[in-house]
Every structure is written in C-alpha cells, then in structure tokens.
KOLFIKE-718639 format. One record per residue (C-alpha): x, y, z; residue in one letter; residue number from 1. Coordinates in steps of 0.5 Angstrom, whole numbers. Layout:
N
<r east="X" north="Y" up="Z" pator="A" tortor="NUM"/>
...
END
This chain:
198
<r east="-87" north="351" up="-30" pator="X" tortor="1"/>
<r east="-89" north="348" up="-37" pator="X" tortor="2"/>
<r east="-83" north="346" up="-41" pator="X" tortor="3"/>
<r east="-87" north="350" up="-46" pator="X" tortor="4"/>
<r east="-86" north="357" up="-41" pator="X" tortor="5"/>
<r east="-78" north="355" up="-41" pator="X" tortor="6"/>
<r east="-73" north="358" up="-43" pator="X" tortor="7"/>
<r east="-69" north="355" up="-49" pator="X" tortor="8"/>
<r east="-62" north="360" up="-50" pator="X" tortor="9"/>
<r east="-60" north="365" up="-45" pator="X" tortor="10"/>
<r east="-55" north="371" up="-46" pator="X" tortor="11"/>
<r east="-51" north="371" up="-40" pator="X" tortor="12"/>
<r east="-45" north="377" up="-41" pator="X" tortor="13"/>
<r east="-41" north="381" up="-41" pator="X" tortor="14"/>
<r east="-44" north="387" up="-38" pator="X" tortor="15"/>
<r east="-43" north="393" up="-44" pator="X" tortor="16"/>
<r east="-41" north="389" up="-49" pator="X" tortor="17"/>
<r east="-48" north="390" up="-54" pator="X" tortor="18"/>
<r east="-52" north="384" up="-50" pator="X" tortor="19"/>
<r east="-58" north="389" up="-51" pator="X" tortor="20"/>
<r east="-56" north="389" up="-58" pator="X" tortor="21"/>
<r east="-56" north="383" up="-60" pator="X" tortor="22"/>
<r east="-63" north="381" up="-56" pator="X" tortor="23"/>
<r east="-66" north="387" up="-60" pator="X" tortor="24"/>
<r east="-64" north="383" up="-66" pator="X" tortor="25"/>
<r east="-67" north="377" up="-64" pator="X" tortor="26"/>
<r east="-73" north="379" up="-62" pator="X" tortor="27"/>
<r east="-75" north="381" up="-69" pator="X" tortor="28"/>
<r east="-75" north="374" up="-71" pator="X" tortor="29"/>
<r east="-81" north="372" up="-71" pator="X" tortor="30"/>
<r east="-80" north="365" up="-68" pator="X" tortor="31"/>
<r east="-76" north="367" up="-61" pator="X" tortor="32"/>
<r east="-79" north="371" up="-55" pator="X" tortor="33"/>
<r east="-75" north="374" up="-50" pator="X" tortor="34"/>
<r east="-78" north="379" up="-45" pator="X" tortor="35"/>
<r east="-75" north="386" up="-46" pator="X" tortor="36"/>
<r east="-72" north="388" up="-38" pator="X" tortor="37"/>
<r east="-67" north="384" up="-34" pator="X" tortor="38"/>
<r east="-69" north="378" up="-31" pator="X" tortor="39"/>
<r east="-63" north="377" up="-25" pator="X" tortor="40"/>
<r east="-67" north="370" up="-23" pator="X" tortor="41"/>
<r east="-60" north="365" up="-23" pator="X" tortor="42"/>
<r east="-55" north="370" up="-20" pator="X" tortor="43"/>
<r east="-59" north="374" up="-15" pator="X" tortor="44"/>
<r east="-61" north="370" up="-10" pator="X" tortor="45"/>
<r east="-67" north="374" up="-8" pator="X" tortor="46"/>
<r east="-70" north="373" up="-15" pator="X" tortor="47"/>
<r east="-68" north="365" up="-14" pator="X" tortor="48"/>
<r east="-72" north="363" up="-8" pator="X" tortor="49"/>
<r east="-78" north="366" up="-11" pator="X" tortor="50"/>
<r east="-78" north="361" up="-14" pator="X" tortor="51"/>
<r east="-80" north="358" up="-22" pator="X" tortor="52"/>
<r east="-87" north="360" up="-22" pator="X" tortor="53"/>
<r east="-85" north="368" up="-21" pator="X" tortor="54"/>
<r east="-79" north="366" up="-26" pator="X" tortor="55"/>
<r east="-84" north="363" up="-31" pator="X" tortor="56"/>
<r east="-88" north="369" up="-31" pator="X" tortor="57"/>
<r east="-83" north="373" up="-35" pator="X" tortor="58"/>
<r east="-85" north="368" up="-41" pator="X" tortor="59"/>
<r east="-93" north="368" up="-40" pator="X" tortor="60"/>
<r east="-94" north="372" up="-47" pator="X" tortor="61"/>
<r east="-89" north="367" up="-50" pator="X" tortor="62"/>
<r east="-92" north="362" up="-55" pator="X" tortor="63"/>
<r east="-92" north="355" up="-55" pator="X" tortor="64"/>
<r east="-88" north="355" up="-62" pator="X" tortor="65"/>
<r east="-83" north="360" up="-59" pator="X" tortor="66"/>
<r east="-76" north="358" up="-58" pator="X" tortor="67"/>
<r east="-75" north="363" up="-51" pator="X" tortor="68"/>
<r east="-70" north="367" up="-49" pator="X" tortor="69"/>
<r east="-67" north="371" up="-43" pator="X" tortor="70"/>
<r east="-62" north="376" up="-43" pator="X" tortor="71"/>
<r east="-58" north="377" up="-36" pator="X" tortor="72"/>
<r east="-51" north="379" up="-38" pator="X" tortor="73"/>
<r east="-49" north="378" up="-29" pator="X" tortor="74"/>
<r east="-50" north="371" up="-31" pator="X" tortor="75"/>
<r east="-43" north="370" up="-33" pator="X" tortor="76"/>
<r east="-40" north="373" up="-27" pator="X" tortor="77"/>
<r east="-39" north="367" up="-23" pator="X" tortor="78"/>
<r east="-33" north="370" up="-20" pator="X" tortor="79"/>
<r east="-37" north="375" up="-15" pator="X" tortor="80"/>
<r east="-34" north="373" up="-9" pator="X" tortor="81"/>
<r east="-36" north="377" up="-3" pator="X" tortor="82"/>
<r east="-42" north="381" up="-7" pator="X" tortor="83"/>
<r east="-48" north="382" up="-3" pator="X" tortor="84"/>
<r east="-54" north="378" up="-7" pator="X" tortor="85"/>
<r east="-50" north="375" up="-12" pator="X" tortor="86"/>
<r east="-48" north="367" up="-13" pator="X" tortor="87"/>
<r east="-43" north="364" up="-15" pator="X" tortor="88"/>
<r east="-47" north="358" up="-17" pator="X" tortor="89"/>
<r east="-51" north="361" up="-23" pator="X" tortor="90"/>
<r east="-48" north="356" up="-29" pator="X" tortor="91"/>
<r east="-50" north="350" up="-24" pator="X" tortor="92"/>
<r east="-56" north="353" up="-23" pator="X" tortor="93"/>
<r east="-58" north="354" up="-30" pator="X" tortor="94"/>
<r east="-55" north="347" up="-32" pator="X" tortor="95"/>
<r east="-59" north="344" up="-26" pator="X" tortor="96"/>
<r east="-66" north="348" up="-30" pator="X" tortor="97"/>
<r east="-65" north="346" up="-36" pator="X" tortor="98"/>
<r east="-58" north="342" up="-38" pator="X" tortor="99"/>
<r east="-59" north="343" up="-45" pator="X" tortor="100"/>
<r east="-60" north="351" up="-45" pator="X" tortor="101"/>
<r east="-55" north="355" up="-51" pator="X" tortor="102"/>
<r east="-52" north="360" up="-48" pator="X" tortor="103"/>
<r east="-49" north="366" up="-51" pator="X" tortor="104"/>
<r east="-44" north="371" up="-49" pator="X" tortor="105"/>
<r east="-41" north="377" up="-52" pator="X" tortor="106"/>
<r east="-33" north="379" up="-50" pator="X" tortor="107"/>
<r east="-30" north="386" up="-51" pator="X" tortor="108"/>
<r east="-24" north="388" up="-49" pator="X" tortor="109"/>
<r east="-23" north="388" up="-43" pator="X" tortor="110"/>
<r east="-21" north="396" up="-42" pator="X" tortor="111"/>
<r east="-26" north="398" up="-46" pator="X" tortor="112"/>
<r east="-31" north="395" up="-42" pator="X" tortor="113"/>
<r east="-29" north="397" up="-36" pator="X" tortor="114"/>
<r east="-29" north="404" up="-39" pator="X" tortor="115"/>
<r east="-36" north="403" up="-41" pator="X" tortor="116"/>
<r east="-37" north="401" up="-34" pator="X" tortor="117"/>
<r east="-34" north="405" up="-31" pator="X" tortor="118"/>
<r east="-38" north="412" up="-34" pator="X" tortor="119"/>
<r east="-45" north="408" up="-34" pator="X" tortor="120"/>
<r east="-44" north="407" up="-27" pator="X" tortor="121"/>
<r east="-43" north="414" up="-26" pator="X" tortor="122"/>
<r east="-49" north="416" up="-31" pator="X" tortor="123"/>
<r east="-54" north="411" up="-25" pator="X" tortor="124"/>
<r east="-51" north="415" up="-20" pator="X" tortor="125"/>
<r east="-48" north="410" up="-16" pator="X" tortor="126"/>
<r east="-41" north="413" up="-17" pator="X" tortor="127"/>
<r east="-40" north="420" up="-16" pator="X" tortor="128"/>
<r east="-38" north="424" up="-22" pator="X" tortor="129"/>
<r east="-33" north="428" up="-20" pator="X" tortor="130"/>
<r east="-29" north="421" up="-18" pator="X" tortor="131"/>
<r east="-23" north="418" up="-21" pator="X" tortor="132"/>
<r east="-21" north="411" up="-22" pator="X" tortor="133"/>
<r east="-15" north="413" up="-16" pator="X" tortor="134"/>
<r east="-20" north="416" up="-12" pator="X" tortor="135"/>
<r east="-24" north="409" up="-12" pator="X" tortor="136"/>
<r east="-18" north="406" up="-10" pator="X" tortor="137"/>
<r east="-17" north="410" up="-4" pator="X" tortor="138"/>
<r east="-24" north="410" up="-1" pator="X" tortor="139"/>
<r east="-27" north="404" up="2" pator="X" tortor="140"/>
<r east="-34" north="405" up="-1" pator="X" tortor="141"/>
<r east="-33" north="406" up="-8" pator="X" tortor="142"/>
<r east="-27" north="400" up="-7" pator="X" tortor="143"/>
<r east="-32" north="395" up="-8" pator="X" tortor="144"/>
<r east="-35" north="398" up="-14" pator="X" tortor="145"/>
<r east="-28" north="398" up="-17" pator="X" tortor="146"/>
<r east="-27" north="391" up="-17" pator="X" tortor="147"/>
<r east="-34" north="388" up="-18" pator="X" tortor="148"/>
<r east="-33" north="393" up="-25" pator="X" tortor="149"/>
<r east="-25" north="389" up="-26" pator="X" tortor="150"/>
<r east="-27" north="383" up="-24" pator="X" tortor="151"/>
<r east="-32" north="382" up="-29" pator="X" tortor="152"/>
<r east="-27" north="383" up="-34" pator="X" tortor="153"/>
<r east="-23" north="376" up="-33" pator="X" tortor="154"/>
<r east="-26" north="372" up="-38" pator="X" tortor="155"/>
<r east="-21" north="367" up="-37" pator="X" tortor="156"/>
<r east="-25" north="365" up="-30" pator="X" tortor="157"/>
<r east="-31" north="366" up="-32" pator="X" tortor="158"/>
<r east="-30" north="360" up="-38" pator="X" tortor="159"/>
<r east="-27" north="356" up="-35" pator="X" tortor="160"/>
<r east="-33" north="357" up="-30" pator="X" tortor="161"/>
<r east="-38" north="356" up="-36" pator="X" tortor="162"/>
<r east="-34" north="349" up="-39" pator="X" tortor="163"/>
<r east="-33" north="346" up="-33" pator="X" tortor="164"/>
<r east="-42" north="346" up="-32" pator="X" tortor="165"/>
<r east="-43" north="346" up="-41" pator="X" tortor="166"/>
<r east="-41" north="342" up="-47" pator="X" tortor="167"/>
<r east="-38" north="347" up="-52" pator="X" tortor="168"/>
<r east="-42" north="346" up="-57" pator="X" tortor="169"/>
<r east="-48" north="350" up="-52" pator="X" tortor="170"/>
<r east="-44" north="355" up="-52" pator="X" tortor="171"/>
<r east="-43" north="361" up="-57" pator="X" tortor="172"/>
<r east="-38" north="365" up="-56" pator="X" tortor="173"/>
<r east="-38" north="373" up="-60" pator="X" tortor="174"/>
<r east="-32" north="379" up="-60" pator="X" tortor="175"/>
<r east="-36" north="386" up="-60" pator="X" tortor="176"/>
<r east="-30" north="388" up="-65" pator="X" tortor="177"/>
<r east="-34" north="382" up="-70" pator="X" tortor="178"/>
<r east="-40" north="385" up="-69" pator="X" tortor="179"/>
<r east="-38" north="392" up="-71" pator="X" tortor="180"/>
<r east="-35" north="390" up="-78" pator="X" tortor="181"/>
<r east="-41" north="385" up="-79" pator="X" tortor="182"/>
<r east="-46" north="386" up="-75" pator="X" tortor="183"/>
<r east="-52" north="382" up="-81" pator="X" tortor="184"/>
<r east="-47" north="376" up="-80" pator="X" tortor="185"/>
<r east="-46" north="375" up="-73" pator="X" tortor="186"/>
<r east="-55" north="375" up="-72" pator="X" tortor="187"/>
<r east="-55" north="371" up="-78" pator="X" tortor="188"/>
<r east="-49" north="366" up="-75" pator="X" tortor="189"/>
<r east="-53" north="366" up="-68" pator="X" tortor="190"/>
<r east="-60" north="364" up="-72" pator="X" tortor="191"/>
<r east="-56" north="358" up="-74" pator="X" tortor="192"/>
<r east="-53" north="357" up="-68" pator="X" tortor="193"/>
<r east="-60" north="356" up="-65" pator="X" tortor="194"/>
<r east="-64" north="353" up="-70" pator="X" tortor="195"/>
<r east="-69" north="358" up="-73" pator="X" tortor="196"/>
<r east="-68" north="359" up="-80" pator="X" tortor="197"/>
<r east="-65" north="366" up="-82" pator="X" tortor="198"/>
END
C-alpha cells in the first residue's frame, strides 16, 4: 500500500453518537479525504484477511496532499467477546498498521445510546418491532442482541482498551452533549487536533 493511500486519523465510536456527523463535517474540508460507507476492515475479521490491498481501495480517489480518514464507530468495541465475526484485537491492529494514526471518538450517554440503538436496530429489522427490552431478555435469539447494544456502552473498558495500545495525545475524546451546545467549535477543536488549518 502506498503510504500516501493510508489513512492518518480514524473515527472509532461509539455506535449513535453523531460519528456520521462529524465525518460529514470533515469532509467538507478541502484537505481531508475520507470514503462516505463503513469500512469494517480492523474489526471484521473477514474484511481483515482480504488484506491492505482491498483496504487501500477505499482511498484510491484520495490525493496525495490528503490527510486520510476512516470513520468505523465498531473500532472502539473492543469488548465484543463471543460476537461472530468481531475482534477483540482491533486497536492492535490498528496500531501494528499505522502507530501513529489519531484516533477520534464520540460518547454519549450511555442511556441515551442505548435507546438509539435499540430503535435503530428495529428500524433495520433485526429487531422485531413489537418487542421490549424484557422480552429480549427472555429470549435466546434476541438476548445476544441486547448485550452486544449494552456492551457498547462501557466506555471505561474500551478506554482502558484504547491507552493501553495509544498515547493520549493520539487520541481526542468528544461528549455528544459538547457538540449540541457547540457544534462549529468542536469541528474546529478536531482541525486543530489533526492538523489542518480551520
């Protein structure tokens, strides 16, 4: 992979917290590429074993000036044990790729995400619209579902997670209630926090 096509910054979580809106803020920059979809390469292990050929193919479009971004809020969920597909090893990954790639991440709170979760995985249909939380609870199938969307929200695992492999200052930390009161202001504080004049 040319170290041109590599990406310098990723958006790694959490799942509903306005990672989307950030990366839509930031591509408006005229110096940062980053490709519109999901790229699941560090933390689906099928994605991972095509290889960094296939990952480098979500950058093609990207100038050689570009500072390059990824946004893949399942990054962070490093506590996905027993979840078909996932790794637990994703920040190593990612640090063994690039160790000195930035790393961004949004928090919400945690209640409040889980409710966003929780109706946008009955939106996609993969819960049934009809059931309650207690009822999830109760049923094998939709169980696994329920912990996967609370296990998301333990941020103090997933920071020590983060740490353990990245220094601090790699790593920039947003509250989702920040961006409601100043939304101009934080996109400027992550320009700055990546280098690209605002």
């Amino acid at each position: 992979m040319s170290k041109s096509k590599k990406p310098d910054f990723l958006i790694i979580g959490v799942q509903k917290s306005a990672t989307t809106w950030l990366q839509k803020m930031l591509v408006v920059h005229p110096e940062i590429y980053m490709p519109n979809q999901e790229v699941h390469y560090f933390d689906n292990n099928i994605n991972y074993f095509k290889g960094r050929l296939w990952y480098a193919s979500f950058f093609k479009k990207a100038r050689n000036s570009d500072l390059i971004g990824e946004k893949t809020p399942d990054y962070i969920w490093t506590n996905c044990i027993d979840t078909e597909k996932h790794s637990t090893e994703k920040l190593l990954r990612i640090k063994q790729f690039n160790p000195n790639i930035k790393l961004i991440s949004i928090f919400r709170n945690p209640v409040d995400r889980f409710v966003s979760a929780f109706h946008h995985n009955k939106r996609r249909g993969r819960v049934p619209a009809d059931l309650s939380v207690t009822s999830m609870l109760n049923n094998a199938k939709y169980s696994k579902i329920l912990q996967s969307m609370l296990s998301r929200g333990l941020y103090g695992i997933q920071l020590e997670a983060i740490y353990h492999e990245f220094s601090k200052d790699k790593v920039k930390i947003i509250f989702h209630d920040s961006i409601k009161e100043n939304p101009s202001g934080i996109v400027s504080d992550v320009f700055k926090f990546l280098g690209v004049p605002s």
